[in-house]
N, C-alpha and C positions, 0 to 999 in steps of 0.2 A: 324448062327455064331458059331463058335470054342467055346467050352467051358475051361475054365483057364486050365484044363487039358491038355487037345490039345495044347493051346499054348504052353505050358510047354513040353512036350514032342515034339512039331516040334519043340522049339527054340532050344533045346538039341541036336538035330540030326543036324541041323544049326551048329552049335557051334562044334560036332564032324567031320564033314566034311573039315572046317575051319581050327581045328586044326590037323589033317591028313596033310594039308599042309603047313602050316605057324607052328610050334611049339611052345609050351608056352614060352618056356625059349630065343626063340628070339623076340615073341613078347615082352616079359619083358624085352628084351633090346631095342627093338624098341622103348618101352614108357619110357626107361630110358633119351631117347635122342631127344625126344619131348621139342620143348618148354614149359615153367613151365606154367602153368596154373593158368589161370584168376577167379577174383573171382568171381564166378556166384553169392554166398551168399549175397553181400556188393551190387553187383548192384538191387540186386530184394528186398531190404529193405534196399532202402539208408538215408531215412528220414521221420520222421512222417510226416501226412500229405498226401504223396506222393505215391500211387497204380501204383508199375511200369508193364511193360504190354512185356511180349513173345510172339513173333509169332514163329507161326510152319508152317515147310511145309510137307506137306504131299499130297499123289494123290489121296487115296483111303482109307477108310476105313473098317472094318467090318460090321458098321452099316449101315452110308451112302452112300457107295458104291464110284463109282467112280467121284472124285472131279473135276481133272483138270490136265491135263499131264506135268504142268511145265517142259517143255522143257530147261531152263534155272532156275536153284535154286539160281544161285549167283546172277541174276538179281532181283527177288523175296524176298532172301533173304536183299538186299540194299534197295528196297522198304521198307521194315519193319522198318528198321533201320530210313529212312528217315524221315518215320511217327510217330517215335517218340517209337519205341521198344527199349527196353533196353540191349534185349540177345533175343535169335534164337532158336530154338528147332527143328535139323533134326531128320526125321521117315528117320531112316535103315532098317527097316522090310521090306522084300520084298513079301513075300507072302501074309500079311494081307494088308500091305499098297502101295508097288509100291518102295518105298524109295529104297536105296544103300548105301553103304558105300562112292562110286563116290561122291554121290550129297553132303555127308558131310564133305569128304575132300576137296571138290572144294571148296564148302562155309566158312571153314574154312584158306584155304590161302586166301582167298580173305578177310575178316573183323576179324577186331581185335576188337570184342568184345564176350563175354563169351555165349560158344555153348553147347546145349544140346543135347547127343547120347540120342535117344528113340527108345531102341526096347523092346525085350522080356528078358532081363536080366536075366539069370538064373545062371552061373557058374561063377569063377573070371576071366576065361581066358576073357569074354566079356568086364571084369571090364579093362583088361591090353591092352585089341587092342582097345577100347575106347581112351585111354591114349597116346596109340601110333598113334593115329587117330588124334589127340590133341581136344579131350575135354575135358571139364571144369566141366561140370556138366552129370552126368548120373540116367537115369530114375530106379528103382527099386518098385516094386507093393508091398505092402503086402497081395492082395489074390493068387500070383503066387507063391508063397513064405514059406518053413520053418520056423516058429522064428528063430531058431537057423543058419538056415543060410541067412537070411536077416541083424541079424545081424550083420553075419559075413561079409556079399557082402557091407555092409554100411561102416563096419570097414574098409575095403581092400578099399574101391575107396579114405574115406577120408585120408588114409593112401598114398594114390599116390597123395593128393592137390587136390583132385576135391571135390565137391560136392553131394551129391545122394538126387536126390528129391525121397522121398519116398512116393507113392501115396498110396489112402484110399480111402474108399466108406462110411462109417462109423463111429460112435466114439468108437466102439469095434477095430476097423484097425487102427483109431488114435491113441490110446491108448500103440496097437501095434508097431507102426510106433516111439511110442516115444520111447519103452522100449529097440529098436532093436540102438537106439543113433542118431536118425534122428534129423538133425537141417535142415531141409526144407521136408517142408508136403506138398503134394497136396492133394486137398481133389476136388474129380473127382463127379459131380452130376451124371453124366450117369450110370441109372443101370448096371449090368454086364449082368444081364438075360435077360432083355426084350429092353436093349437100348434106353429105355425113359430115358429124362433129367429131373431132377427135381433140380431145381436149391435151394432149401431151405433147402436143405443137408448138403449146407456150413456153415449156420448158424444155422442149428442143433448141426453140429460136432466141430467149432472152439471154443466152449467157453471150449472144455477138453485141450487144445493146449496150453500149457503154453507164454507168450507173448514174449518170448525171441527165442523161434522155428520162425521161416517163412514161414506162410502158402499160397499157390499158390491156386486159385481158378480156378478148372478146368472146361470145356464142357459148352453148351450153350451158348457162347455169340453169339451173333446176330451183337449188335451195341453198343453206348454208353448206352441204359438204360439197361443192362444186366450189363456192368461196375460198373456202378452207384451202381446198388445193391448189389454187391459183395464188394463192395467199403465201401456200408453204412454197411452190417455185419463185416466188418474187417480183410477184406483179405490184405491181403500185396503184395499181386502178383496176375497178372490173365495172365494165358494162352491161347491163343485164335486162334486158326486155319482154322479151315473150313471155318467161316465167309469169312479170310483173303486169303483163298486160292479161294473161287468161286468169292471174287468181282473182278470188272473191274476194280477197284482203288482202291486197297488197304493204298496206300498211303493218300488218301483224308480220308478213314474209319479208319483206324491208328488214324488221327492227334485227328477224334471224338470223338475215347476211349481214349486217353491221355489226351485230352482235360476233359473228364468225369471222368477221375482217378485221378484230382489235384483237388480235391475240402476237405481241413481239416475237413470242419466244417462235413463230412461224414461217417469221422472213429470214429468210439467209442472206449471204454477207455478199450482194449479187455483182459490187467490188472487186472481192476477190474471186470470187469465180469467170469475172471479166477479163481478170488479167491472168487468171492460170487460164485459159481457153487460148487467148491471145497469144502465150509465151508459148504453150508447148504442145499448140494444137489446131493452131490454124496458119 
């Protein structure tokens, strides 16, 4: 696997090829003249109680290799929606994951509801053909990333109405992640080095996460009892891919994490656990 470096320098050369032939200053008219953008933030924390749930599509990954050639994304991506997803997250990366920019403009005229660009984020021009792309919410790392200009990539997208889920591996990246103005955190269980999942990362990392951010629980889930867990530490959102993308019925595996994500009596009061961490322990 690519070390964050790599990534960082292929998405660069990505990103300069791109703008070789599309130029920034029409992109930025292109995303001028995008429809306004949906609130990704409001659906993926719309009510206590309530663990809403993103599918992703994606073919391939780094770690797992290759998934599933989704031939048809807008088909895939209405399944999600069917089973009960609240928002969509297409992979654009093509050399790590197979993804296009195609697969997410299709899926985007086709539903109208709030889509996430994920790829390798690194420059604003990504931040402005995302916009012109018409999404809603776009991915940004804090290990691929400068402070200073994560910040800045955070500032620029919610500057154009969208959203930046800004992901973490840690509560040193959390921590980051807040300083840089993130109001949506993922906190990703999957090592970056060795690609093991260790799912108790979430509830290592969410009690620094002040309770008015929205944190997404990423990697690992299987089925509903991976839900459930992420659910019981006090996620607000779980992301969920792989799973969604090898089953044969996504839509019947859907209804069971949604069905596992509605249960109150599961989240805890992440409130106060904010503030006892705060007073008498950091």
């Amino acid at each position: 696997m690519l070390t964050y470096e790599e990534f960082y320098r292929q998405a660069k050369a990505g990103v300069a090829l791109r703008e070789a032939t599309v130029p920034l200053e029409l992109v930025k008219e292109q995303a001028r003249h995008a429809p306004s953008p949906k609130d990704g933030l409001a659906v993926l924390h719309s009510r206590p109680g309530f663990v809403a749930i993103m599918g992703e599509i994606k073919r391939q990954t780094p770690t797992a290799g290759f998934l599933n050639p989704i031939e048809d994304p807008v088909e895939l991506a209405r399944e999600y929606i069917e089973g009960g997803a609240v928002a969509v997250s297409v992979v654009t990366d093509h050399p790590n994951y197979l993804g296009t920019t195609e697969d997410f403009v299709q899926v985007r005229q086709a539903l109208d509801v709030p889509l996430l660009r994920k790829e390798y984020v690194v420059t604003p021009y990504q931040i402005h053909e995302s916009r012109a792309m018409g999404a809603d919410m776009v991915l940004l790392m804090v290990a691929l990333l400068e402070p200073i200009v994560l910040e800045s990539l955070v500032e620029r997208t919610h500057s154009l109405g969208m959203c930046a889920l800004v992901e973490c591996h840690s509560r040193l990246e959390a921590r980051q992640a807040i300083s840089a103005g993130a109001r949506l955190i993922g906190i990703n269980a999957r090592n970056r080095e060795t690609g093991a999942v260790d799912r108790s990362m979430c509830e290592q990392t969410i009690d620094v996460i002040p309770p008015d951010i929205t944190v997404v629980a990423e990697s690992g889930v299987h089925g509903p009892q991976e839900v459930f867990d992420y659910a019981r530490v006090g996620a607000d959102a779980i992301l969920v891919g792989e799973a969604l993308v090898r089953s044969p019925d996504p839509v019947n595996l859907l209804r069971k994490m949604t069905s596992a994500a509605q249960h109150p009596a599961l989240r805890p009061d992440r409130a106060s656990r904010y503030r006892h961490n705060t007073e008498g322990h950091e």
